[in-house]
C-alpha positions in Angstrom: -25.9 -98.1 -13.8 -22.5 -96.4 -13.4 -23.3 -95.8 -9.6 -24.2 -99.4 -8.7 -21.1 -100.8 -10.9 -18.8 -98.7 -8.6 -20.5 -99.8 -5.5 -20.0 -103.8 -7.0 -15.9 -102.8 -7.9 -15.4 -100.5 -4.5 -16.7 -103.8 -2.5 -16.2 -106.5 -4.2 -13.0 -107.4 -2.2 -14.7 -106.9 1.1 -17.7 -109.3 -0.2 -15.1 -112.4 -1.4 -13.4 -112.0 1.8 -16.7 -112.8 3.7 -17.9 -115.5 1.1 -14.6 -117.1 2.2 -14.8 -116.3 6.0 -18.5 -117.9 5.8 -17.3 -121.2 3.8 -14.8 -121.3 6.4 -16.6 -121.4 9.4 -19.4 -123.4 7.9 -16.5 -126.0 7.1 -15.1 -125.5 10.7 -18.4 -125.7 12.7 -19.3 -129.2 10.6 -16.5 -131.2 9.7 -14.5 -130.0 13.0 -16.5 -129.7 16.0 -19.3 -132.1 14.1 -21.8 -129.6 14.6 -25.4 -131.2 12.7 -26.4 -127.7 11.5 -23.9 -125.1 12.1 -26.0 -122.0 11.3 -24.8 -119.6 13.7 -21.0 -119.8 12.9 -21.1 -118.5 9.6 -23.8 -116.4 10.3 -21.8 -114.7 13.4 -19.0 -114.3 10.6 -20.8 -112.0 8.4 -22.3 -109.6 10.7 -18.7 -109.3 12.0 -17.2 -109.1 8.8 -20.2 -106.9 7.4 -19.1 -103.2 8.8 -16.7 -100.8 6.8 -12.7 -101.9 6.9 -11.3 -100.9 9.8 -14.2 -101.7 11.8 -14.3 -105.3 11.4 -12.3 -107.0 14.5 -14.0 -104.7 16.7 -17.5 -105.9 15.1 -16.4 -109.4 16.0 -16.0 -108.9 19.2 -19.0 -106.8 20.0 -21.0 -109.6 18.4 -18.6 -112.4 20.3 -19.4 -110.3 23.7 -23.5 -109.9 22.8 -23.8 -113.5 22.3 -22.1 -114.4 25.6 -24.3 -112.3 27.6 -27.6 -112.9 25.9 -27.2 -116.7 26.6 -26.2 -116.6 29.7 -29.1 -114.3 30.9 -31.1 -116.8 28.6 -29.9 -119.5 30.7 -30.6 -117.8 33.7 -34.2 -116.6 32.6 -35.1 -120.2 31.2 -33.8 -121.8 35.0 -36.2 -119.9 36.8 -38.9 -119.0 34.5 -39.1 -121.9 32.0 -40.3 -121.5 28.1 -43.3 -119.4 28.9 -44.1 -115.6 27.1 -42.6 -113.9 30.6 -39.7 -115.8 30.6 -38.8 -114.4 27.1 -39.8 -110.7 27.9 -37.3 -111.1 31.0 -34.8 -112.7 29.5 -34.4 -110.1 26.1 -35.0 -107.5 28.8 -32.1 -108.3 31.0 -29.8 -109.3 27.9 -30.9 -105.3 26.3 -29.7 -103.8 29.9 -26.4 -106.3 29.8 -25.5 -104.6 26.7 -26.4 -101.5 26.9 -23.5 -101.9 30.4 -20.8 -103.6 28.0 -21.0 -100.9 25.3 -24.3 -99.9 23.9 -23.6 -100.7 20.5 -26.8 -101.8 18.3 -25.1 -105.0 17.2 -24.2 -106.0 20.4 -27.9 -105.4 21.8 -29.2 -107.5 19.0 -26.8 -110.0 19.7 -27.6 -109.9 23.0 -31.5 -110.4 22.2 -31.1 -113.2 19.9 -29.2 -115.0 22.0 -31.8 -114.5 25.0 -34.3 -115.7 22.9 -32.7 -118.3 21.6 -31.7 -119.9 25.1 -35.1 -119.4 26.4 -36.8 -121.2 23.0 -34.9 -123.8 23.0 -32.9 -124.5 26.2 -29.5 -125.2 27.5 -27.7 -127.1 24.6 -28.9 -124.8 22.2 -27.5 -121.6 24.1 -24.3 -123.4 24.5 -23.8 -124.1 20.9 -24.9 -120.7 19.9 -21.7 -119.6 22.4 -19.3 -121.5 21.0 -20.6 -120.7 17.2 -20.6 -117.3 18.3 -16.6 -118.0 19.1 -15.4 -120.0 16.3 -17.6 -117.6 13.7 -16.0 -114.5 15.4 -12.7 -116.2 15.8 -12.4 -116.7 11.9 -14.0 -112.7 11.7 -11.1 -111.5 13.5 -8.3 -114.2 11.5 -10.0 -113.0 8.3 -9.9 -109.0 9.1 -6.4 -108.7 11.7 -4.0 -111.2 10.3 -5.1 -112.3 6.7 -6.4 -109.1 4.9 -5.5 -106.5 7.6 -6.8 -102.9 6.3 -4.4 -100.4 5.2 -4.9 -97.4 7.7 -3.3 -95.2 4.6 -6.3 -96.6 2.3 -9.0 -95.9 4.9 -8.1 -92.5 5.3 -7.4 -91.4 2.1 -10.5 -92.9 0.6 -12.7 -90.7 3.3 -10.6 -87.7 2.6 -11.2 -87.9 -1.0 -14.9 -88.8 -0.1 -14.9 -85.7 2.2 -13.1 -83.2 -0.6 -15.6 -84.0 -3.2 -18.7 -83.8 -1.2 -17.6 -80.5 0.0 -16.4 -79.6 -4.5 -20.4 -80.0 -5.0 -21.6 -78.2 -2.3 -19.4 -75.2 -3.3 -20.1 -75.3 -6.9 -23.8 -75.6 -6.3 -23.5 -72.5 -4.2 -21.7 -71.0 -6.9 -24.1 -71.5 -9.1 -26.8 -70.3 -6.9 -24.9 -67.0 -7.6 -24.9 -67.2 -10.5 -28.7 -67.8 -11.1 -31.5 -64.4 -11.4 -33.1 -63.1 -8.8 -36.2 -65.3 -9.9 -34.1 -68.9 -9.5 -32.6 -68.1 -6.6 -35.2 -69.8 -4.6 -32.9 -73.0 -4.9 -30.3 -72.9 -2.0 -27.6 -75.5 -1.9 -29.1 -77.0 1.8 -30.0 -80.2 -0.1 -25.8 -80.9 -0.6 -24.9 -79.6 3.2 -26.9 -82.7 5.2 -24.3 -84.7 3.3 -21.3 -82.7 3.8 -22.3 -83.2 7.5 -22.9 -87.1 7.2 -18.8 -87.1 5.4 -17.1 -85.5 8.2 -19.1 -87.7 10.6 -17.9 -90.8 8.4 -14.5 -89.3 8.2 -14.0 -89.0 11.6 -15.5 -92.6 12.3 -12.6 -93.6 10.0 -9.9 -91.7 11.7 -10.6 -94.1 14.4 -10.6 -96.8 12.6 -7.2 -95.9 11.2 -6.1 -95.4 14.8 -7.7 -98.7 15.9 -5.9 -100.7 13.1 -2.7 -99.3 13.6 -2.6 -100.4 17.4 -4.0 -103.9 16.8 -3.0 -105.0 13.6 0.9 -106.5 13.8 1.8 -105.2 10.5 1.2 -101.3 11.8 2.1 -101.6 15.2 5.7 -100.9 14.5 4.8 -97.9 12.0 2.3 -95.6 13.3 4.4 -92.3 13.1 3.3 -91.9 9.5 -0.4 -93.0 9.8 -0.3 -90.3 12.8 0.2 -87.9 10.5 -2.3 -88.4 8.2 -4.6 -88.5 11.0 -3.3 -85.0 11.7 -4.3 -83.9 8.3 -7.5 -85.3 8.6 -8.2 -83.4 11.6 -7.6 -79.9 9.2 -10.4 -81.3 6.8 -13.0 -81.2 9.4 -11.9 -77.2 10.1 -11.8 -77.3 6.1 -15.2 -78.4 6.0 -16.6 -76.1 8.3 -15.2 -73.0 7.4 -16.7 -73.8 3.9 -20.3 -74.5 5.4 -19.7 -70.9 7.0 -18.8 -69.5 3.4 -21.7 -71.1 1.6 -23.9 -70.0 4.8 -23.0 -66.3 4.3 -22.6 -66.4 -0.4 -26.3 -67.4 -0.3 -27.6 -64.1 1.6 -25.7 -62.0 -0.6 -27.2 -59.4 -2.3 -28.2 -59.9 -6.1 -25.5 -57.1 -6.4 -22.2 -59.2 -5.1 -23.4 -62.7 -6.1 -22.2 -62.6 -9.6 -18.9 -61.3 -8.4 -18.1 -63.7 -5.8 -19.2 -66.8 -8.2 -16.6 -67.4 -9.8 -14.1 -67.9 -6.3 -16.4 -70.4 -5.2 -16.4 -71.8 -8.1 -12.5 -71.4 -8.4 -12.3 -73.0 -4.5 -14.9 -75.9 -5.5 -12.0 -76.9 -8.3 -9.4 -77.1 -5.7 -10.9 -79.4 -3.5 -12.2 -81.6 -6.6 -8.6 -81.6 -7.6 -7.3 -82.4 -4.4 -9.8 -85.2 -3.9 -8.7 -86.6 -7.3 -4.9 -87.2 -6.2 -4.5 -86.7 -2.9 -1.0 -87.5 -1.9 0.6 -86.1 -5.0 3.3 -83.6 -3.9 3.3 -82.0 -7.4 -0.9 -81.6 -7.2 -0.4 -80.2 -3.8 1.8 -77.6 -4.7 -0.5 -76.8 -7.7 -3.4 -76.4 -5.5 -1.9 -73.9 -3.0 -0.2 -71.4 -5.9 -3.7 -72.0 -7.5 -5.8 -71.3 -4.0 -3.8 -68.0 -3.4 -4.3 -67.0 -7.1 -8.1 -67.1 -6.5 -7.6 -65.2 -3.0 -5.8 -62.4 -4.8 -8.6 -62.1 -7.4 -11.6 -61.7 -5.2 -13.5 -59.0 -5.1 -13.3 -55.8 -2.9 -16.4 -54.8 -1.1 -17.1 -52.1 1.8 -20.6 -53.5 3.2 -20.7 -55.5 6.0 -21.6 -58.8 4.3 -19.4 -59.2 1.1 -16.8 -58.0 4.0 -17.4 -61.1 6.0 -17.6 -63.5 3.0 -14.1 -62.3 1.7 -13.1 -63.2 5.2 -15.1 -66.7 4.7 -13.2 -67.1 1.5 -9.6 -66.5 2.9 -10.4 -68.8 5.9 -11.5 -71.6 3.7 -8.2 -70.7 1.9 -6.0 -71.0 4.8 -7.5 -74.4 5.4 -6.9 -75.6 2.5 -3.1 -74.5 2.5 -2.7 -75.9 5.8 -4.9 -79.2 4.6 -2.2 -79.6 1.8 1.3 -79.3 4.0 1.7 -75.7 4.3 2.8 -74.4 8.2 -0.6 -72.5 9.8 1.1 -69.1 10.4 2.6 -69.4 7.2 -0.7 -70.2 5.4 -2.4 -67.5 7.2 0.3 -64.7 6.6 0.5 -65.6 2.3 -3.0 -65.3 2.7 -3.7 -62.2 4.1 -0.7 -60.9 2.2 -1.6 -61.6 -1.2 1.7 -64.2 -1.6 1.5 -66.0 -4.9 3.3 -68.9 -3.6 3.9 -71.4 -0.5 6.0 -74.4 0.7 4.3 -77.3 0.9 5.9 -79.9 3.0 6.1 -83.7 1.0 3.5 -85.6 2.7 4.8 -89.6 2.8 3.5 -92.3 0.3 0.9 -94.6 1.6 3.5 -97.3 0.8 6.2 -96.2 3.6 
């Protein structure tokens, strides 16, 4: 219950916005251009409008250029080859290779289908009106998500950051806790929490575009894309964050039964730093915190000679360094208190989403 009220409260926004956008173009398609049944207006609206913030004007306009194309090689098809099953093969065919030259995108290749089909089932004035529905319902998509309710670039990246820090907090305390288990329980590696850490950084670099996207496009960012360009930068050290603590979970879970208990409780000590970072990113104050708290933990793990408690306490000071970089700190700067046992570091203020 508590996961599908946050999914209802994280998109209920997004969801009123295309109730409205639907009404809108219903109202639009019938009352305006006296359409009899203006299906495909509002329809064309919501799979525009139904792709994550940031994404939505480009969605429009894949689905605005997939329409175009399947109806006109509809058109085409239903000319020469009339209503019959090869005109229909031909016709979704030609409209799937139209596409797949335009962009490749899935949406625009169904698009592209449907509007085949629906040229060849039911002839010219059909396809035409399923053009200009395809228009107007994108039209309103693209009112709706650039100039109404533009995303906020800051939003969209601090939302997959926070995303990204957490899912990477449980996959370091289950690896923690993995050391922590007997030699019996250790069966139970922390794999089952990686496949997601890999889907996040995917996610979060889809949203980096996004970010970029909007702040080109949208009027409101044009003029201020200096700061957004810097978060960008910083999201750019989360994915080196994230893999350097793939590589540390990778090389904790072959340790002997020997080192495990000893090197627990930095993961664990790591896994609480990202979880706080996650919880208020963009708080000067918690950054600072983190990094004095991140180089405390490096200064307390264990000394080992062997080769691979060796290499993890290398893991562990790279994941470090990320994280200081991640927060503000200067690279060489992070690297150097590192390495040198510091027990504190400048972090640089990082701008409010507001400014």
């Amino acid at each position: 219950m508590h996961e599908a009220y946050s999914r209802v409260k994280d998109n209920l926004w997004p969801v009123l916005q295309q109730s409205a956008a639907a009404a809108l173009s219903w109202w639009i398609a019938g009352d305006v251009f006296d359409h009899h049944v203006p299906l495909f207006a509002p329809i064309a609206t919501l799979v525009a409008l139904n792709t994550p913030l940031g994404g939505r004007g480009t969605n429009a306009v894949r689905v605005m250029s997939g329409v175009i194309a399947g109806v006109v090689v509809g058109q085409v098809a239903f000319r020469f080859l009339g209503h019959g099953d090869a005109a229909v093969g031909a016709a979704v065919l030609c409209a799937l290779l139209v596409a797949l030259l335009i962009d490749g995108q899935r949406i625009t290749m169904a698009q592209a289908a449907v509007g085949a089909v629906i040229s060849v089932a039911a002839g010219q004035q059909a396809g035409t009106d399923r053009v200009l529905d395809a228009l107007l319902g994108a039209g309103v998509a693209l009112v709706f998500s650039q100039v109404l309710f533009p995303p906020h670039p800051f939003t969209l990246l601090r939302r997959a950051e926070a995303a990204t820090l957490k899912g990477l907090s449980r996959a370091l305390e289950l690896a923690a806790r993995t050391l922590d288990a007997s030699a019996d329980e250790h069966e139970e590696q922390p794999w089952k929490e990686l496949r997601p850490v890999y889907t996040l950084l995917n996610d979060l670099g889809r949203t980096r575009d996004d970010a970029i996207a909007v702040a080109r496009r949208t009027p409101r960012w044009r003029s201020r894309q200096e700061p957004i360009q810097q978060e960008t930068a910083s999201t750019r050290y989360l994915d080196l964050l994230g893999n350097s603590c793939l590589t540390l979970i990778r090389g904790a879970t072959i340790l002997t039964p020997s080192h495990r208990n000893a090197f627990a409780a930095t993961v664990r000590g790591l896994s609480g730093v990202l979880n706080a970072l996650a919880e208020a990113r963009g708080s000067h104050a918690v950054l600072q915190h983190a990094a004095r708290r991140t180089l405390s933990i490096v200064r307390n793990t264990p000394e080992h000679d062997s080769a691979v408690p060796v290499a993890v306490r290398e893991s562990i000071r790279l994941v470090a360094t990320d994280i200081l970089v991640f927060a503000g700190a200067n690279p060489d700067d992070a690297q150097r208190a590192v390495h040198d046992g510091s027990t504190d570091i400048t972090i640089e203020h990082q701008p409010h989403p507001g400014t």
